[in-house]
N, C-alpha and C positions, 0 to 999 in steps of 0.2 A: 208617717209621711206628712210631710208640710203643705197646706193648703195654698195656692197662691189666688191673691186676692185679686179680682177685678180692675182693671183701671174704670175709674170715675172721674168725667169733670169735674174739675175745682175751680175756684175764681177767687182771685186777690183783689180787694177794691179799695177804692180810695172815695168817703164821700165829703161833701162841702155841706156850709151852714153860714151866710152873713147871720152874724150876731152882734150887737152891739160896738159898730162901728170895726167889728176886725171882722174874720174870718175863717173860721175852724174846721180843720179835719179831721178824719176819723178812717183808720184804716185796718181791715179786717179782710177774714176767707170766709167762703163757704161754698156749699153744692146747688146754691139756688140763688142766683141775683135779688131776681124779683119780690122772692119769698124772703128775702134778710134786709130790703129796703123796707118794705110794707112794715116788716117790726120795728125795727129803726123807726121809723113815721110814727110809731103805734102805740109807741113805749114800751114796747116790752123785747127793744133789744138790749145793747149792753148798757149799764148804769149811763156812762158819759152821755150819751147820744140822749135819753130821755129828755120830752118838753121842747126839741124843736125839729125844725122841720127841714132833710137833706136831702141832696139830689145826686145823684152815682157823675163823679168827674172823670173817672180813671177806673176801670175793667182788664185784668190779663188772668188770661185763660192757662191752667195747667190738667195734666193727665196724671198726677200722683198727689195726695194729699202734704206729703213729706217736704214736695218742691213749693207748693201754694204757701203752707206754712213756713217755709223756708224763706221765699220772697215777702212775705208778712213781716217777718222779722225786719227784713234788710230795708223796706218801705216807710216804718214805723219809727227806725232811724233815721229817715234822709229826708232832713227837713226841707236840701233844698228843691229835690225831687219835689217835695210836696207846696212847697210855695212856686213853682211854675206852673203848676196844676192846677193851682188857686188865681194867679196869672193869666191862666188862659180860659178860666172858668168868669173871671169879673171882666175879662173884654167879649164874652161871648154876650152877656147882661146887658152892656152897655149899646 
């Protein structure tokens, strides 16, 4: 008999970084907002992010790990998704 697993929060994010005159992204899952920023800031999230300092732009919430990853995917492609994000992150700054 097959066990069926739990639904868990997930979360897709999208974070920012002014760096040297541009603007960078970084788009990732996990089951802890809070606790996958703090690494990120910490250095001890994924290589890219290491040595600077980001702020969560964009949060959507899933109930299956499959879908979060799923929408990771489709996020991590869509540059222009992520330049309005970036968009609405340097008029909030200003």
């Amino acid at each position: 008999m097959q066990e069926i697993a739990a639904e868990e929060e997930c979360f897709v994010y999208v974070l920012g970084c002014a760096s040297a005159g541009r603007y960078l992204t970084y788009v990732g899952w996990t089951l802890d907002l809070d606790r996958r920023l703090g690494q990120h800031n910490a250095g001890t999230g994924a290589r890219s992010t290491r040595g600077r300092s980001w702020v969560l732009i964009h949060s959507e919430r899933f109930t299956c790990r499959q879908d979060a990853m799923s929408r990771e995917w489709h996020l991590k492609r869509d540059r222009a998704f992520r330049r309005s994000l970036v968009a609405k992150a340097r008029a909030k700054q200003a």
